[in-house]
VOPAGU-2260 file (C-alpha; in pm, 1 decimal, decimal comma):
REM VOPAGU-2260
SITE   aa  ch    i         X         Y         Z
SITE  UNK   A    0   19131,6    6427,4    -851,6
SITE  UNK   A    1   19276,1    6100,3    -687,5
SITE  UNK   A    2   18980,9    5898,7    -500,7
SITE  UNK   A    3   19095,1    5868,4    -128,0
SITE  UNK   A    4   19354,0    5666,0     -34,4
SITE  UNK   A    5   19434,2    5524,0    -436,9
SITE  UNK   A    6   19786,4    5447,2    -376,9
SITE  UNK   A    7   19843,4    5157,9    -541,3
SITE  UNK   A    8   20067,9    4830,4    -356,8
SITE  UNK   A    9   20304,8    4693,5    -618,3
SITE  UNK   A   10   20183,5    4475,6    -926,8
SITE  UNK   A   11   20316,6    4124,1    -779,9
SITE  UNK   A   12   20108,9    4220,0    -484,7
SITE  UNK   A   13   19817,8    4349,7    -606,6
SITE  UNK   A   14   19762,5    4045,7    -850,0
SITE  UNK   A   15   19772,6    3787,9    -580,3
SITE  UNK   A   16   19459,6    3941,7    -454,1
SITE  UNK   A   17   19211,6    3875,9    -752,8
SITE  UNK   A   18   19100,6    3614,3   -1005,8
SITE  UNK   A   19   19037,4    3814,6   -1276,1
SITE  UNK   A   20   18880,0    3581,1   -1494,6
SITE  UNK   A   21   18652,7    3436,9   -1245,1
SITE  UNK   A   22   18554,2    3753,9   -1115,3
SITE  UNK   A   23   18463,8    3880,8   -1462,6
SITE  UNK   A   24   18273,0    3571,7   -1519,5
SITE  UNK   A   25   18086,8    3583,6   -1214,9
SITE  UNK   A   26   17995,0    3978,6   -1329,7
SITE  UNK   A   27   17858,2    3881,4   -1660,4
SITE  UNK   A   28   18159,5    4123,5   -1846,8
SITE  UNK   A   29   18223,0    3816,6   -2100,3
SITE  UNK   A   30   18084,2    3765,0   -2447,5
SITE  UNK   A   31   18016,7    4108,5   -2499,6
SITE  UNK   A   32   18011,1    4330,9   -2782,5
SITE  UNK   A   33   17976,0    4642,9   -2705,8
SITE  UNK   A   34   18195,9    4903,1   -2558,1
SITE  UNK   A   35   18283,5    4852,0   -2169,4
SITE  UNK   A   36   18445,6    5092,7   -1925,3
SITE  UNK   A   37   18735,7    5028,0   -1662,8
SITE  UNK   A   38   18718,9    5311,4   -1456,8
SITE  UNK   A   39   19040,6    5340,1   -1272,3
SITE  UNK   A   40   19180,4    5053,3   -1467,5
SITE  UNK   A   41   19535,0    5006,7   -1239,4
SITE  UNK   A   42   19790,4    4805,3   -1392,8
SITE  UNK   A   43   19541,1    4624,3   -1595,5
SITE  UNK   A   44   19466,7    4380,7   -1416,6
SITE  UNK   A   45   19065,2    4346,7   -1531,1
SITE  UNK   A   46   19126,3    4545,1   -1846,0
SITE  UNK   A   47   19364,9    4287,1   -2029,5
SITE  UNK   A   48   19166,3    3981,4   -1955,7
SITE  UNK   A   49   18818,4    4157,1   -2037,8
SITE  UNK   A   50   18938,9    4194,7   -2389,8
SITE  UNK   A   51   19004,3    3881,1   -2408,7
SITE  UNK   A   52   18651,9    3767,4   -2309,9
SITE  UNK   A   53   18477,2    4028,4   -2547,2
SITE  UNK   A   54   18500,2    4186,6   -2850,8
SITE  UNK   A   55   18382,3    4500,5   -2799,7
SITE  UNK   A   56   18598,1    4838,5   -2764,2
SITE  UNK   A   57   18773,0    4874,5   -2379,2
SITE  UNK   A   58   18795,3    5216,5   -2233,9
SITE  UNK   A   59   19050,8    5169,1   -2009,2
SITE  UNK   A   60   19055,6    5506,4   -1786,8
SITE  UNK   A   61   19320,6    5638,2   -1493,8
SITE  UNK   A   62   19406,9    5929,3   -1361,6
SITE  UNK   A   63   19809,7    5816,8   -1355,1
SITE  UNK   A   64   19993,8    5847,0   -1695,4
SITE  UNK   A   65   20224,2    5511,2   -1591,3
SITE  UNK   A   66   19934,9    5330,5   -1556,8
SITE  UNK   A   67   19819,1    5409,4   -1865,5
SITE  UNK   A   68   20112,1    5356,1   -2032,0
SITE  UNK   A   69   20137,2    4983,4   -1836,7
SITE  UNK   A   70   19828,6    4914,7   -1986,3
SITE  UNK   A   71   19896,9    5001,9   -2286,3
SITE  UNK   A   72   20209,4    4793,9   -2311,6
SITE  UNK   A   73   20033,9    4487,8   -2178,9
SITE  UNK   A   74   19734,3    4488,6   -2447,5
SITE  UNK   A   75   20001,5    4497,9   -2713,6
SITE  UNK   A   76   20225,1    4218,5   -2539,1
SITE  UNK   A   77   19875,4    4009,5   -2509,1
SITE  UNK   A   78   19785,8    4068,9   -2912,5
SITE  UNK   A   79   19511,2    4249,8   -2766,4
SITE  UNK   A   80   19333,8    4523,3   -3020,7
SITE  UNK   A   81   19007,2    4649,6   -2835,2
SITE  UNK   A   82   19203,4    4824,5   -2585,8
SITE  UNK   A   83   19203,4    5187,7   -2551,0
SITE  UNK   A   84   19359,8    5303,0   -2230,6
SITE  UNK   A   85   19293,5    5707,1   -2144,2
SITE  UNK   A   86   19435,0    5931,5   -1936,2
SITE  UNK   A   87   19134,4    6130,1   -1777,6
SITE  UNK   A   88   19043,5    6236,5   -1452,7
SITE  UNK   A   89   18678,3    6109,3   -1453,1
SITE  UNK   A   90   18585,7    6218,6   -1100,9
SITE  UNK   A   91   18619,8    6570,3   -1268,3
SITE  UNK   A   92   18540,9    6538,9   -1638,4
SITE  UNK   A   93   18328,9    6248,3   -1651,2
SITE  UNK   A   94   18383,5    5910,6   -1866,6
SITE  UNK   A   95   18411,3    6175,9   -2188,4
SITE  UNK   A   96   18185,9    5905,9   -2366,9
SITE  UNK   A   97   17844,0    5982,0   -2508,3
SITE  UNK   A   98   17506,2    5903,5   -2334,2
SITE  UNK   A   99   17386,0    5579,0   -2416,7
SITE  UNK   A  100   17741,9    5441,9   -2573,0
SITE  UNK   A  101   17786,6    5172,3   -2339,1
SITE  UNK   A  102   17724,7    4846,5   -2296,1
SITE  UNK   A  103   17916,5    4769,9   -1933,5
SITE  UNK   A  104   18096,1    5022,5   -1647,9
SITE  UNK   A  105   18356,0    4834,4   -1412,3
SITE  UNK   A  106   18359,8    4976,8   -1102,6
SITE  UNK   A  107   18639,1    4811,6    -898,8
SITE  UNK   A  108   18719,7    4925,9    -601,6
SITE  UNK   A  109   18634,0    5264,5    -640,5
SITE  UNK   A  110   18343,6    5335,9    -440,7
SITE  UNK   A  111   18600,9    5455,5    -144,6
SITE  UNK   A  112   18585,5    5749,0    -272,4
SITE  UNK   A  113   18418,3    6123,0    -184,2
SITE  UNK   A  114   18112,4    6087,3    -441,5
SITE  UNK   A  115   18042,6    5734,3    -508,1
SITE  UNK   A  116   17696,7    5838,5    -596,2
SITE  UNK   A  117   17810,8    6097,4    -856,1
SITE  UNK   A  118   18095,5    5773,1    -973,2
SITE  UNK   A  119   17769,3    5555,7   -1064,4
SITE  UNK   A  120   17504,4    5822,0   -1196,0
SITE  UNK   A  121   17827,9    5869,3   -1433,8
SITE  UNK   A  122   17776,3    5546,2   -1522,5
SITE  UNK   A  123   17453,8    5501,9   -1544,8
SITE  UNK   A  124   17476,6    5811,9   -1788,5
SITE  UNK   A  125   17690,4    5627,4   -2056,4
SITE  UNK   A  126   17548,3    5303,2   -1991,7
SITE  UNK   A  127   17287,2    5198,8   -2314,0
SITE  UNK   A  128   16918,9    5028,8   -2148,8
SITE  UNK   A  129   16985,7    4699,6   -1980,4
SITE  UNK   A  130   17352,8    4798,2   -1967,7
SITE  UNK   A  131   17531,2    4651,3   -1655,3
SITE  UNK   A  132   17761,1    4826,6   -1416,4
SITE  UNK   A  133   17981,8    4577,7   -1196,1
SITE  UNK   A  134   18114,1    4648,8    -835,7
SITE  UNK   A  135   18386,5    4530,2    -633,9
SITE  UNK   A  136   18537,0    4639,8    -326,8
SITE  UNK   A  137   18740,6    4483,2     -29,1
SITE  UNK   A  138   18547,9    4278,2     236,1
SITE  UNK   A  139   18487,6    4527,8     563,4
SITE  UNK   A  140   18737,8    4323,5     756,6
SITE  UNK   A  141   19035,3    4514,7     904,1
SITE  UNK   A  142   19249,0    4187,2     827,4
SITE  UNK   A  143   19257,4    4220,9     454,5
SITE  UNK   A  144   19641,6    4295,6     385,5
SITE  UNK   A  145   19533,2    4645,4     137,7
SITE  UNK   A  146   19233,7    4848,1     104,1
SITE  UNK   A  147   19110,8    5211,5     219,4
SITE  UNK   A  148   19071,1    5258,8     577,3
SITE  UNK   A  149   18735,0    5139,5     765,0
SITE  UNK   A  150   18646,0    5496,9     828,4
SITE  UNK   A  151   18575,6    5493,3     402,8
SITE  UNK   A  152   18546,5    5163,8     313,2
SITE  UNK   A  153   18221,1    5089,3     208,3
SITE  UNK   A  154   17997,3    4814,2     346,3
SITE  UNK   A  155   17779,6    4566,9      78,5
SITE  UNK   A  156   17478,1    4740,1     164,4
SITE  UNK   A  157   17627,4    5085,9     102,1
SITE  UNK   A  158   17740,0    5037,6    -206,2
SITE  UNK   A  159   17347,9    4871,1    -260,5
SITE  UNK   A  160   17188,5    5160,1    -166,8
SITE  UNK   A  161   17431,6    5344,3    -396,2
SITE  UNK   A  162   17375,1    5149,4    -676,2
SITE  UNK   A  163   16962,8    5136,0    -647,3
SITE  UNK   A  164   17001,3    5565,1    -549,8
SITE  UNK   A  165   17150,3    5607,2    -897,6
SITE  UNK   A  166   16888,5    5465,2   -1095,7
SITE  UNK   A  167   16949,3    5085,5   -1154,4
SITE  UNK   A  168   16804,6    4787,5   -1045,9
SITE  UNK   A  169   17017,5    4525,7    -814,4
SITE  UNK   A  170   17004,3    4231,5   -1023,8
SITE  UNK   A  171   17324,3    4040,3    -855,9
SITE  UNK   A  172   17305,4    4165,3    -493,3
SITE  UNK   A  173   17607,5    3971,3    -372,5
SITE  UNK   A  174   17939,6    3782,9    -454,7
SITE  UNK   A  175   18164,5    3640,3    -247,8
SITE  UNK   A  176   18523,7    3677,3    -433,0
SITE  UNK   A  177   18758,5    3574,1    -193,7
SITE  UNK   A  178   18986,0    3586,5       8,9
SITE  UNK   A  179   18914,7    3993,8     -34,3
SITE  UNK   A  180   18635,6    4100,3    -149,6
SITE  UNK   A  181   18268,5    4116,4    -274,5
SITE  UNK   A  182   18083,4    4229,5    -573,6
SITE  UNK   A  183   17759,3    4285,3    -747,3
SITE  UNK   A  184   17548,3    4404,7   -1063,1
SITE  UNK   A  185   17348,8    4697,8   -1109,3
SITE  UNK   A  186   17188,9    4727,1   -1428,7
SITE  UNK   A  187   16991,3    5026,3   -1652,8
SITE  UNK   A  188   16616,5    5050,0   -1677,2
């Protein structure tokens, strides 16, 4: 099941709106050894430079088959060997990982959609103790040039509350990435 609104804008565009290494850095998802989760992993974009920056294994997971296969061709473009991109629809079957496997869950702008909570207790499921998820969304600002609607874009605090409802503790309550967006850390008891 597609989240709401998940179209994606074209690659050139959608690049322009991060710094992928800096946002990664700023998340803590560098030096890592364990395995770490893209859900809805897009063209890449985090996936590609988070191997890079670790050495554990990379789930990268998408509902869309092209995206998969985009990944896919990037890791082995980049030289790039912890990369495993999966087709799966996660808001229906889960992360299809084991409990306690993980050692981070990206959550990039994902929390748009109809069970956020459900998104994140996923997580928090697969995630080992004192494993980290990371969250980014786009500022609430009707200005930004892409994003879901206002009516289902969530606000910092929501996705806060979210985060501390499924079980982990805030430990990063707030990053400014900009010109788009915001992020934070939630992390297992």
């Amino acid at each position: 099941m597609k989240t709401r609104e998940s179209g994606m804008p074209n690659e050139q565009m959608w690049d322009n709106f991060f710094d992928p290494d800096a946002i990664l850095d700023q998340l803590n998802v560098c030096k890592l050894t364990g395995t770490i989760v893209d859900l809805g992993c897009g063209y890449g974009t985090f996936t590609i430079p988070a191997a890079r920056k670790n050495s554990g294994t990379i789930y990268a997971l998408d509902i869309e088959g092209e995206m998969i296969q985009a990944v896919q061709e990037k890791a082995n473009e980049a030289g790039v060997k912890n990369v495993f991109p999966v087709q799966r629809d996660f808001m229906v079957e889960g992360i299809g990982l084991p409990d306690n496997s993980c050692e981070y869950v990206m959550l990039f702008n994902l929390l748009h959609a109809e069970e956020p909570l459900k998104i994140l207790m996923e997580a928090m499921r697969v995630l080992v103790p004192g494993g980290k998820t990371g969250v980014i969304h786009w500022n609430y600002d009707p200005t930004t040039p892409r994003g879901p609607s206002l009516d289902i874009r969530p606000r910092p605090e929501q996705c806060q509350e979210w985060i501390m409802l499924a079980g982990f503790e805030l430990i990063v309550p707030h990053l400014d990435f900009p010109p788009f967006h915001y992020g934070m850390v939630g992390q297992k008891p």
